[in-house]
N, C-alpha and C positions, 0 to 999 in steps of 0.2 A: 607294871608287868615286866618281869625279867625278860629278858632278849638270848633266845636261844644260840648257847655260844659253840665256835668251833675251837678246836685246837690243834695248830700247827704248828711242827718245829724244823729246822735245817737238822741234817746229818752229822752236824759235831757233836763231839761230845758232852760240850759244857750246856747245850741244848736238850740234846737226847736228857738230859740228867733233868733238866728244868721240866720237863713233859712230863716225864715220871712224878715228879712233886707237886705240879699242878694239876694233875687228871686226879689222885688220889686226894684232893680236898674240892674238886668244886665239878658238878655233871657236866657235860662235853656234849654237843650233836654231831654227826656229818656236819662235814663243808657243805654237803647241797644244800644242807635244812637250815644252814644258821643261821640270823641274823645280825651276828656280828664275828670275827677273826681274830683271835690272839696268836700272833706270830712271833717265835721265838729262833734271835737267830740274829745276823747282821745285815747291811745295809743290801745287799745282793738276794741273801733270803727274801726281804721285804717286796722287793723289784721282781724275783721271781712269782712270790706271793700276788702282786696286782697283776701280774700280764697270765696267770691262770684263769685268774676272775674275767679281764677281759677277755680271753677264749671263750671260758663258759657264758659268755654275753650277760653272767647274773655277777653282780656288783654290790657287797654290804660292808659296813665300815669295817678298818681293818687297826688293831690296836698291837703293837709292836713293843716286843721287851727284849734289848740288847745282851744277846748271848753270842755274838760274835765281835770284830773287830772295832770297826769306828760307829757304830752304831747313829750314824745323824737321824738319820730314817726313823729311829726305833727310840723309845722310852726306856728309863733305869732300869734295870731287873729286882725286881723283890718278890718275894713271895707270900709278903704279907698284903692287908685292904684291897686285894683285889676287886670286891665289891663297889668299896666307895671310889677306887681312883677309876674307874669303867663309867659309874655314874657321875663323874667330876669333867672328863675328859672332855678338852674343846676338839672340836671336828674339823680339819680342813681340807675343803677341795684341791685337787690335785688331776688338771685339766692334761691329757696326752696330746702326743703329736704324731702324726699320721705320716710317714714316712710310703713312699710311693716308689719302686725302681725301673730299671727298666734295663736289662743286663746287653750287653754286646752283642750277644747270640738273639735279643729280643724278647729274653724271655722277662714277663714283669710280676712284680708280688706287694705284696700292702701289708706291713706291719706298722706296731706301735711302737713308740718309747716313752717313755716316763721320764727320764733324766734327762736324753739328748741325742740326736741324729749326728753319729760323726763318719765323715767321708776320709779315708785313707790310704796314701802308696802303699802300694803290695807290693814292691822291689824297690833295689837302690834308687830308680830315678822318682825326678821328684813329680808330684801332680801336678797338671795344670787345668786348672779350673772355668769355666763363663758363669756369671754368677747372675741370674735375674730373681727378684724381688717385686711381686705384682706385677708382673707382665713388663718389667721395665729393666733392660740391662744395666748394673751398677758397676760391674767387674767385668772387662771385656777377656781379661785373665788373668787370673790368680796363681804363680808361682808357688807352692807348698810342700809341706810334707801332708798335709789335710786341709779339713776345716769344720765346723760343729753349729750348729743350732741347739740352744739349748734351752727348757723351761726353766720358771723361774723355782722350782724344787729342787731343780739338778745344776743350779749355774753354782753351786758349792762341791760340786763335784770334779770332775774331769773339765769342764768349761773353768773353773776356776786355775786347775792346775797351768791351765794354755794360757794363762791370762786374762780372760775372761772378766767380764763385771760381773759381781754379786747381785741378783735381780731381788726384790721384794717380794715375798708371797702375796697374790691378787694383783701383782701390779698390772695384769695385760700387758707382759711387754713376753721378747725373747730374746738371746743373746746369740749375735753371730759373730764365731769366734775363728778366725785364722790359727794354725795350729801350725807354728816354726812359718813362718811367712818368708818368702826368698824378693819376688815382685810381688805388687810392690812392698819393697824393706817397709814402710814405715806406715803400711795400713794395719790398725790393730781391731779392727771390727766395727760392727754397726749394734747396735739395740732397736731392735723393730715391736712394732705394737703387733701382739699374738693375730692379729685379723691376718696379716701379712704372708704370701705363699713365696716360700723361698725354691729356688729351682737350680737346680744345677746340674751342666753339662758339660762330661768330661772331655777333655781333649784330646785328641791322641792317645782315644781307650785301650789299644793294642800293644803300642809302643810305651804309652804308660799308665799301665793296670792299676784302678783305684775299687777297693773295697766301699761298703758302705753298709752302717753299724747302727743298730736301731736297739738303744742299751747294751744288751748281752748276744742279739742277734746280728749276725753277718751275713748279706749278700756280696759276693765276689763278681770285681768282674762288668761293672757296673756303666752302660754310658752317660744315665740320664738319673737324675734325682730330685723329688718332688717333697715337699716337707711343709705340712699345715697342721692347728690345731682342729683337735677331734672331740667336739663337744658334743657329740653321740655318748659318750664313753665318759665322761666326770667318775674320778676316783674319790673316794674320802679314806683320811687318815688321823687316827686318833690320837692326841697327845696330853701328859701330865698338863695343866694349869700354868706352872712353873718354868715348864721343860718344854715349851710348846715350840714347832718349828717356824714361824715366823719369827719368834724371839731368837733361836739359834740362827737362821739366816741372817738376822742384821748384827748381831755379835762373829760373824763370821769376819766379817771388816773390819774386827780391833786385834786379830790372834795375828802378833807380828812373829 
């Protein structure tokens, strides 16, 4: 049985254009009806794309064709075998993290990420951080300009850019990344097993205002931050055979 598909695309053009080529050779449902998502678009469309689904609490695979920038997220574009490469396609879960805040004024909110929780100075001066990790202080303070928690889908992303390790897809792990570290100079982070609740409480929230970044979403303003995995919520993401993103995540460690 065919699996009722949807079709979505990002606002650019090289998009808009693929939509038009793909809707005219193969039937399309609603997003509410489908059972499965072709997303065309790049790595921000695709991250857009899951955290809708997680709103609408309905979650079905999502198969991604690079009509944007760096495409890691997303599969080659063609417009031919759509058929066969939808029936070939391996599946990988893609577990989110539960990001928790808790603003200066007290006000609190609960979003998701997909790539990576990052905490950040809002002005020149720099953060300073208390960092507990399962109820245990590890960093009595953290000197910064940030710092990130990151899954193992997103440690090639902006985790990587900070220096970050490259995580394995399924490994159960996450990467906590200091971001320009000032004290201490020469800590460059921890890798923790995903079970692990990382918490952090900013210092001197007034005097130095840290944002906090849940992918694409910002809270401002922030004293207290709470960051776990959300196995409520398991994402799937569809990939070529070939092209699949566990193989680009470990190929990620040899592009010098």
């Amino acid at each position: 049985m065919i699996a009722k598909r949807a079709l979505v695309a990002s606002t650019v053009e090289t998009a808009q254009e693929a939509e038009q080529m793909l809707r005219a050779r193969w039937d399309w449902v609603p997003v509410e009806d489908a059972d499965l998502i072709v997303a065309l678009g790049g790595d921000g469309f695709m991250l857009q794309t899951l955290h809708q689904m997680l709103e609408r609490r309905r979650i079905v695979p999502v198969y991604g064709m690079n009509r944007g920038t760096v495409g890691f997220l997303m599969n080659d574009w063609s417009l031919d075998r759509m058929e066969e490469r939808l029936a070939r396609a391996r599946r990988f879960e893609v577990t989110p993290l539960r990001m928790e805040t808790e603003t200066v004024d007290g006000e609190r909110s609960v979003l998701p990420a997909i790539n990576e929780v990052s905490l950040l100075r809002e002005t020149r001066q720099t953060a300073k951080l208390e960092i507990t990790v399962s109820d245990r202080v590890v960093l009595d303070e953290l000197v910064c300009d940030g710092v990130l928690v990151s899954t193992p889908a997103g440690s090639t992303a902006y985790n990587l850019s900070a220096n970050g390790p490259i995580l394995p897809l399924g490994s159960s792990l996450h990467a906590l990344t200091p971001i320009s570290p000032f004290r201490p100079r020469r800590w460059r982070g921890a890798i923790l097993p995903d079970s692990a609740t990382v918490r952090f409480r900013v210092l001197e929230p007034v005097k130095r205002p840290v944002s906090a970044v849940a992918d694409q979403r910002e809270v401002r303003d922030v004293a207290a931050v709470t960051v776990s995995i959300d196995r409520s919520a398991s994402l799937c993401l569809m990939f070529d055979p070939e092209h699949a993103l566990d193989d680009r995540i470990t190929m990620e460690q040899f592009i010098v």
